[in-house]
FISE-126998 format. One record per atom (N, C-alpha, C): x, y negated, z. Coordinates in steps of 0.1 Angstrom, whole numbers, plus 5000, padded with zeros to 4 digits. Example, Ala and Ser with C-alpha at 12.3 -4.5 7.8 and 13.67 -1.06 7.14 Angstrom:
// FISE-126998
513250575078
512350455078
513250335078
512850225071
513750115071
512950005079
***
This chain:
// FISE-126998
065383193478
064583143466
064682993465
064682933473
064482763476
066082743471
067382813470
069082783466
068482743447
067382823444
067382833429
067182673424
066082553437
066182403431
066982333433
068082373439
069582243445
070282203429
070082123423
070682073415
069682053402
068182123401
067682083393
066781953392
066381923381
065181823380
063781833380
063381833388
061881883386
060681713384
059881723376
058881583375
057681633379
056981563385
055381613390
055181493386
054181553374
052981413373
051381413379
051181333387
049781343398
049681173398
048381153393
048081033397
047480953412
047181083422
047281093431
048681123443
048980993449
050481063456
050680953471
051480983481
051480883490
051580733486
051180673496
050880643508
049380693510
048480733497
047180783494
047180943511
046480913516
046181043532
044981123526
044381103516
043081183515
043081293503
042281363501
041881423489
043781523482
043981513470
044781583468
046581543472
046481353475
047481353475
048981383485
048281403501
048981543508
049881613503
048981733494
049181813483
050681773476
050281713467
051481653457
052781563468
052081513477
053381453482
054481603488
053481663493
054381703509
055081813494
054481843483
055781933476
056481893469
056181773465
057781703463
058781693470
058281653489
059781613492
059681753494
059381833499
059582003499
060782043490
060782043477
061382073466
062781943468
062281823467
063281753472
064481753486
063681833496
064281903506
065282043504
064882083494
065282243489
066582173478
066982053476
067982023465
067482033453
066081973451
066181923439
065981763435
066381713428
065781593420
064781583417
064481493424
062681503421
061781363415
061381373405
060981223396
059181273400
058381183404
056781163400
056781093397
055581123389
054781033377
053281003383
052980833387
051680833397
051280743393
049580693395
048680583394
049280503409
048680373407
048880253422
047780303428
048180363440
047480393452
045980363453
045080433448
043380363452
041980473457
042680643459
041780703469
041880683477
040780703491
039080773486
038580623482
038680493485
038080403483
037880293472
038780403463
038980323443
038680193442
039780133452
040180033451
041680023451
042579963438
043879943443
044379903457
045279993467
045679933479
046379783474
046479703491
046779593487
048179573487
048679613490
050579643488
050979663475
050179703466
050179713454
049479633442
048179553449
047779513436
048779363428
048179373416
048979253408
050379323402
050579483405
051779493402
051479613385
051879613373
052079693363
052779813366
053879813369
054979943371
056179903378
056179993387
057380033394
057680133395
059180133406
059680303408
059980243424
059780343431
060080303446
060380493452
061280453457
062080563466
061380633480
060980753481
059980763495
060380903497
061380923508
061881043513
062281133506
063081033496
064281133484
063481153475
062581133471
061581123456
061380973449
061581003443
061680853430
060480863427
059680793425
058280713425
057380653415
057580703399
057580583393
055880553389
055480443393
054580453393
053280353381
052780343372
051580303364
050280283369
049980113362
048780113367
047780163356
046580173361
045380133353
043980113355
043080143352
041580103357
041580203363
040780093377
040480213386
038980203389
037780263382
036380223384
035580223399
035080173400
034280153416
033280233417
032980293405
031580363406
031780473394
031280583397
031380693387
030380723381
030780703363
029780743356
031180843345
030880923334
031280963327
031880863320
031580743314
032180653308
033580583317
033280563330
033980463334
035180553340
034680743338
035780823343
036980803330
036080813317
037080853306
037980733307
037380593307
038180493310
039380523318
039180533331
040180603342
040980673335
040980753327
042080873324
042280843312
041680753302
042680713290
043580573297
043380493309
044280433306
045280463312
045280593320
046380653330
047880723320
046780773310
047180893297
047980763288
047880673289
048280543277
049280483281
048880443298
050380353305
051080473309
051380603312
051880713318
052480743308
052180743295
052680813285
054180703276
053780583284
054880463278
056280453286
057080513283
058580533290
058580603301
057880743303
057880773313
059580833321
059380883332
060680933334
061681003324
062980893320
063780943313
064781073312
064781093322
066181203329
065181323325
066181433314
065281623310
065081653320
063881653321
063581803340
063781913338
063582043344
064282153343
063182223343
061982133351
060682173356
059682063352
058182083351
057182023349
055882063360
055681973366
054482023377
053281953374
052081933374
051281853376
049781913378
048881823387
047981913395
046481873388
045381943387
044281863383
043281893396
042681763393
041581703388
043181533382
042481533369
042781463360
043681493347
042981453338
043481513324
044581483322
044481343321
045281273316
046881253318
046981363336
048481373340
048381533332
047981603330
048081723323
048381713308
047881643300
048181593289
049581563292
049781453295
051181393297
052181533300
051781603314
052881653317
053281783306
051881793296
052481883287
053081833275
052881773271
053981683264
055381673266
055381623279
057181643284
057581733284
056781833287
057282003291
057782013275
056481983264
057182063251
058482043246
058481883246
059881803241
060881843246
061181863259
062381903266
062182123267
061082133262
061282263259
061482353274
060782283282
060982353297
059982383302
059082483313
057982533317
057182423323
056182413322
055082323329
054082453333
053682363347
052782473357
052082363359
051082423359
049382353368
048982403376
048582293387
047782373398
046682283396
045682383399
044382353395
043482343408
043482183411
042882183427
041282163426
040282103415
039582073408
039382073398
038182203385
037982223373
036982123367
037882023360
037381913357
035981953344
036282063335
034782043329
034182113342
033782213346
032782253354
032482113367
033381993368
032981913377
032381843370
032681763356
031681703343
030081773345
029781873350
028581953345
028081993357
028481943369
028082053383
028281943394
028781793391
028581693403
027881603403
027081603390
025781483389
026581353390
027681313386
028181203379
026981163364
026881073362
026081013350
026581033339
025881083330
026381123316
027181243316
027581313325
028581413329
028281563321
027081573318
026481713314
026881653297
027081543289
027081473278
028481543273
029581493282
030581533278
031081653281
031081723293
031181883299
032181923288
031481973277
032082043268
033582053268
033581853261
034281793257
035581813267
035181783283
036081783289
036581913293
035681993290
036682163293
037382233280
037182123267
037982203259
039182153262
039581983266
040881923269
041681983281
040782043290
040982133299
041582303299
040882333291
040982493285
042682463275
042982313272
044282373264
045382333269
045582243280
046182223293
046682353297
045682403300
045882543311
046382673302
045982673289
046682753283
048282813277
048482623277
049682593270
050782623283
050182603298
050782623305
051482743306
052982743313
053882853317
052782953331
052282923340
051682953350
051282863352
049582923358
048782813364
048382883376
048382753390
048082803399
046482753405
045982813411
044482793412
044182793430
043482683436
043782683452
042382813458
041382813450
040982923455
040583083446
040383163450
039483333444
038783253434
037583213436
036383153428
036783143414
038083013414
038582983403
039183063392
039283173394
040583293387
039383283379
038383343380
037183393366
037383283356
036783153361
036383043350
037383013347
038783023348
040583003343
040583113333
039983203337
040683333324
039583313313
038383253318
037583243308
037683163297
038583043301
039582993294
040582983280
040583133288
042083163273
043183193283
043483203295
044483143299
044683303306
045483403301
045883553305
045983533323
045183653324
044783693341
046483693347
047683753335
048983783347
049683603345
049183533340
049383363345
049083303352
048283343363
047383293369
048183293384
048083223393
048383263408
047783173415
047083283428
046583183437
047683093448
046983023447
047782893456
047182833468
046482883480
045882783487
046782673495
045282553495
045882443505
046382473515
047482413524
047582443532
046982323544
046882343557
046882223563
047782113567
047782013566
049081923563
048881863578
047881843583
047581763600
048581763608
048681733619
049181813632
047981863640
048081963652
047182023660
046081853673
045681833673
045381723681
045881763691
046381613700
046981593711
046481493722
045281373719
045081323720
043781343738
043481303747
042781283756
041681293745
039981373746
039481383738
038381293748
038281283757
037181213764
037681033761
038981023761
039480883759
039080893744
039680923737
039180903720
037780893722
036780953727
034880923721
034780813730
035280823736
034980633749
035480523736
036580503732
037480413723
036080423708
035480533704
034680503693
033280503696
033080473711
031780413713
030980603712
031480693711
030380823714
030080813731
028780813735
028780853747
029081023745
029181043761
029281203764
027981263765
027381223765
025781313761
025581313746
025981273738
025481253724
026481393720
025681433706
026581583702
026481483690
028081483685
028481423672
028581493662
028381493649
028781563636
029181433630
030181513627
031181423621
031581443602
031281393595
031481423583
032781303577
034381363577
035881263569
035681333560
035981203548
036481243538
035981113528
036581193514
035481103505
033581133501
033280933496
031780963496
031580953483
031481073476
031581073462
030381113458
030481123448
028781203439
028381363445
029581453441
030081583442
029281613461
029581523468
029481553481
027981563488
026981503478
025881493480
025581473498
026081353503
026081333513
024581223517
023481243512
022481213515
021281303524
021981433524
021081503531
021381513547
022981423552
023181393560
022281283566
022181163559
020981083564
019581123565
019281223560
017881213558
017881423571
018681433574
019081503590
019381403600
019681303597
019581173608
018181133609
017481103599
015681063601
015481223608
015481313604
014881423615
015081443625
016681413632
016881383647
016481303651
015781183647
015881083652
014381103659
013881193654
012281213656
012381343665
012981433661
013381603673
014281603682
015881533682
016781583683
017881413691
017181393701
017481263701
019181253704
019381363713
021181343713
022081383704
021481423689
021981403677
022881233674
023881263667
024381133663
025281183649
025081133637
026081183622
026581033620
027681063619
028880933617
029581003600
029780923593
030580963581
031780863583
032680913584
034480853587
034880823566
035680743565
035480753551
035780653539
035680613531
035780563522
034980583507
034780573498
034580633485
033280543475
032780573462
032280533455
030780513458
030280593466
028580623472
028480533485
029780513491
029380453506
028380343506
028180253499
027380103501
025980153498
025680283489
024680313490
023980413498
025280433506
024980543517
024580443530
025180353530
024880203541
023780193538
023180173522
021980083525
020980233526
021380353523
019980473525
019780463540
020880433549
021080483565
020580333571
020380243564
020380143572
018680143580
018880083594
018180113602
017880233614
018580313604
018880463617
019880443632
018980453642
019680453652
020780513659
020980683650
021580783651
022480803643
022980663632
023780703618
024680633622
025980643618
026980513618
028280523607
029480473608
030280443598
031480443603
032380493599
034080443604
034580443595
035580373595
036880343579
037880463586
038680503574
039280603573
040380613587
040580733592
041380723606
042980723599
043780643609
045280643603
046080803606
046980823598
047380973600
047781013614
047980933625
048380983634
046981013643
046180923640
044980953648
043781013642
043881093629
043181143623
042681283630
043781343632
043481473641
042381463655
042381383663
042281343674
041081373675
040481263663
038881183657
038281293654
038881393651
038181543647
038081623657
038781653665
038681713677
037581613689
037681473684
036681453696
035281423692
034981493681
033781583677
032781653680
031981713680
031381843683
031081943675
030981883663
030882003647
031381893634
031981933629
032581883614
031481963602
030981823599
030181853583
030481883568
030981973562
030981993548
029582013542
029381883530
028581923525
028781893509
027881943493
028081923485
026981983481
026481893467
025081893463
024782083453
023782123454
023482233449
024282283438
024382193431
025182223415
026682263418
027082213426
028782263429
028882393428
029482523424
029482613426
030882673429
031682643415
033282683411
034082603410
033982503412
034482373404
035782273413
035382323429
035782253434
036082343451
037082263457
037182333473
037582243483
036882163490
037082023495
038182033505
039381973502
040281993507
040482003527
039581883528
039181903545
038781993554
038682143545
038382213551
039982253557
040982303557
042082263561
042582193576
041982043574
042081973585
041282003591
039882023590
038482093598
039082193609
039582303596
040082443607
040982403618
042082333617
042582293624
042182213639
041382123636
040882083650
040482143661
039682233658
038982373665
037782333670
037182303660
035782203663
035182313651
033882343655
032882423639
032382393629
032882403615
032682363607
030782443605
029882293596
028582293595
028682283582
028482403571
029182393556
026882393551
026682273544
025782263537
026182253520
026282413518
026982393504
026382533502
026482553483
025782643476
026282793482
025582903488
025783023491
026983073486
026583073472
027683173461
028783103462
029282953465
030282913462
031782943469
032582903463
034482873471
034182823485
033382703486
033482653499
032782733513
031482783508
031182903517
031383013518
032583063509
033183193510
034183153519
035083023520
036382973527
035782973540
034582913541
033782883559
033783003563
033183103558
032383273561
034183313567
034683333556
036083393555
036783363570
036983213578
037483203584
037183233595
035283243599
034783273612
034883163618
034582993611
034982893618
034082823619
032482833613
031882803613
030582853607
029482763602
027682833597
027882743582
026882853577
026982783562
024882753558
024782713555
023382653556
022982623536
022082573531
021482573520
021882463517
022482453505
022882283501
021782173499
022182063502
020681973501
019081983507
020082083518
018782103531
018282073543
017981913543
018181903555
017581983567
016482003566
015282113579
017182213583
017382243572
018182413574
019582353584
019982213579
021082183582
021182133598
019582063603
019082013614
019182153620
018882253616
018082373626
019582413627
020782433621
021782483625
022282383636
022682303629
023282183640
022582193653
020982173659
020682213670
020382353675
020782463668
021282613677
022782573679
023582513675
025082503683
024882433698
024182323697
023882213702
023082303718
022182383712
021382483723
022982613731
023782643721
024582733725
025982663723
026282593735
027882563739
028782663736
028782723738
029482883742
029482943727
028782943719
028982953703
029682893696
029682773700
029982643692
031282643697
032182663705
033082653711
033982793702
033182893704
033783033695
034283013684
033182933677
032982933661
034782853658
034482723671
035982613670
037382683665
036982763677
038882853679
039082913669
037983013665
039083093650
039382933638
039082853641
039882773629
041082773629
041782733644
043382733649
044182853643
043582953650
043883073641
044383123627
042883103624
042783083605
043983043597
043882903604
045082813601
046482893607
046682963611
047982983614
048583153610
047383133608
047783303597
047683293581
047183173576
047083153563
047483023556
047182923564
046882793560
047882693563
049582793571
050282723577
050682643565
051682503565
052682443562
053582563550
054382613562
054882733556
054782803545
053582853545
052882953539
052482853526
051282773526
051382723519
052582623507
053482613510
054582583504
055182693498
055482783508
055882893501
055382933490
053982923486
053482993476
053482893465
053782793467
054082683454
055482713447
056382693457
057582733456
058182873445
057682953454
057683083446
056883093433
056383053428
055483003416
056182923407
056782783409
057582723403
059182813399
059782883410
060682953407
060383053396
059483103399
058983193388
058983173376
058483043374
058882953362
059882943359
060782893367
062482853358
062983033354
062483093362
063283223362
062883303346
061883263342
061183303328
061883223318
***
């Protein structure tokens, strides 16, 4: 199947892409050079580097447009506003100026192929455009449903536009050749869409890490964890969506019950300075900047439980990609997220961890200390992640099912 890209052109537009380590851009890198690996030509279309901490990196700022070459993929890349804080206004900003400079000479060479991933409109728009003009299939994969995120992550003004943003949404995904969707959850609200059930394919993330290798007693010495403290550890981004407040306010309850409790958020994102100033004074809270990719794994393994959480409203909308690296560590994931949703069907599913009531701290405190009472559980819950990950979530596997999806496309 992979002989069918040696000589074609394929363009993925993602405004998310390396040297970016967080959130979707993994994702979009590792199947570029994948496909680029497999013989094809591979053009992206990307914003200047600024997740989780939406701030232009600094290797980049001051610059308009370039193209730069990164393991056989051509790079071409557009700036534009990158807002520091999320409101509905300052998002549309974000994606009209992405949709405006993206849309101005983009990659010249006909692709054969059109890829491009959401969360963001505005590479969707674009990549359907190109797809029409050159009259060739565009596929979406749909990592984040941007109206149900408009209406379900308590962004400001976000319930105002919802609509707005799921009809720009709903014709994205329609117009598409195949759309791929990273979890179950999403197939309902996609067909609800417009967008016929036999278009549809699921696609899950896969994990992109390596297995940790690291001395795990040397790593908690190096980040100041004593060996008596039981860590929760919550990487990733600190966004709206994450409702990562009920982590502080399970830090004021240990601090009073649970004294060898300690919650560290590893991290970057738009909420952090107000997450500094909700935690400031806690003796039991702390902060790290984002771990580098080689020592990312490590930092997770020398853990005691990994935190997913996200505020009640999340339901369908979304599948936090960390859960991936989580499984992998073999540490238990502590999922404080809505019952019904993707993310506590993914935790349940894997046997890798407890799922608790979103925005609860008592519930989230009372789990975290029955692990804390039972070693021997908590250690259980660890291992099926490794597992998990290696019957579903490999590299492999995951690629594979992109692959075979895009093929599918040229083949129609």
């Amino acid at each position: 199947m992979t002989d069918m890209f040696a000589g074609r052109r394929v363009l993925l537009v993602s405004t998310n892409y390396a040297p970016e380590h967080a959130g979707i851009a993994p994702y979009s890198t590792l199947t570029a050079e994948h496909l680029a690996a497999c013989g094809a030509e591979v053009d992206v279309l990307a914003g200047m580097p600024h997740y989780p901490g939406w701030r232009v990196h600094d290797d980049y700022r001051g610059r308009w447009r370039m193209v730069e070459r990164r393991k056989g993929v051509r790079v071409h890349r557009r700036r534009s506003f990158v807002p520091t804080r999320q409101t509905a206004l300052l998002r549309a900003a974000y994606e009209a100026g992405f949709l405006a400079h993206g849309s101005i000479r983009p990659p010249a060479a006909r692709p054969d192929l059109v890829l491009s991933q959401i969360p963001t409109l505005a590479g969707g728009v674009i990549a359907g455009r190109i797809a029409r003009r050159h009259r060739v299939p565009h596929v979406v994969v749909v990592q984040d449903l941007m109206g149900a995120a408009a209406a379900q992550s308590g962004i400001r003004g976000g319930g105002h536009v919802a609509s707005l943003v799921a009809g720009v949404e709903s014709r994205i995904l329609r117009t598409a050749a195949l759309v791929g969707v990273v979890h179950e959850t999403f197939v309902g609200r996609v067909t609800a869409m417009g967008v016929p059930g036999p278009r549809v394919r699921v696609v899950p993330n896969w994990t992109h890490v390596t297995p940790p290798t690291g001395d795990r007693r040397a790593v908690r010495a190096r980040l100041g964890w004593d060996e008596g403290q039981f860590v929760l550890l919550h990487s990733g981004n600190m966004g709206l969506k994450q409702g990562l407040e009920v982590l502080v306010e399970t830090a004021r309850l240990a601090a009073r019950a649970t004294s060898r409790l300690r919650i560290v958020l590893m991290g970057d994102g738009s909420c952090r300075t107000h997450l500094e100033r909700l935690a400031a004074g806690l003796p039991n809270f702390g902060f790290l900047p984002p771990a580098s990719d080689a020592d990312f794994p490590d930092v997770l393994a020398a853990a005691d439980a990994l935190a997913v959480t996200q505020r009640a409203s999340v339901l369908d909308m979304s599948l936090p990609s960390k859960l991936t690296s989580y499984f992998a560590s073999g540490r238990p994931v502590v999922a404080s997220v809505a019952p019904q949703g993707g993310t506590a069907e993914e935790v349940r599913r894997s046997g890798a961890g407890v799922v608790v009531r979103a925005e609860d701290p008592e519930a989230l405190h009372g789990a975290v200390a029955e692990l804390m009472r039972d070693p021997a559980r908590s250690d259980a819950l660890g291992a099926h992640g490794p597992t998990y990950v290696s019957e579903r979530l490999s590299p492999q596997a995951g690629l594979g099912r992109i692959t075979a999806m895009l093929a599918e496309a040229l083949s129609r």
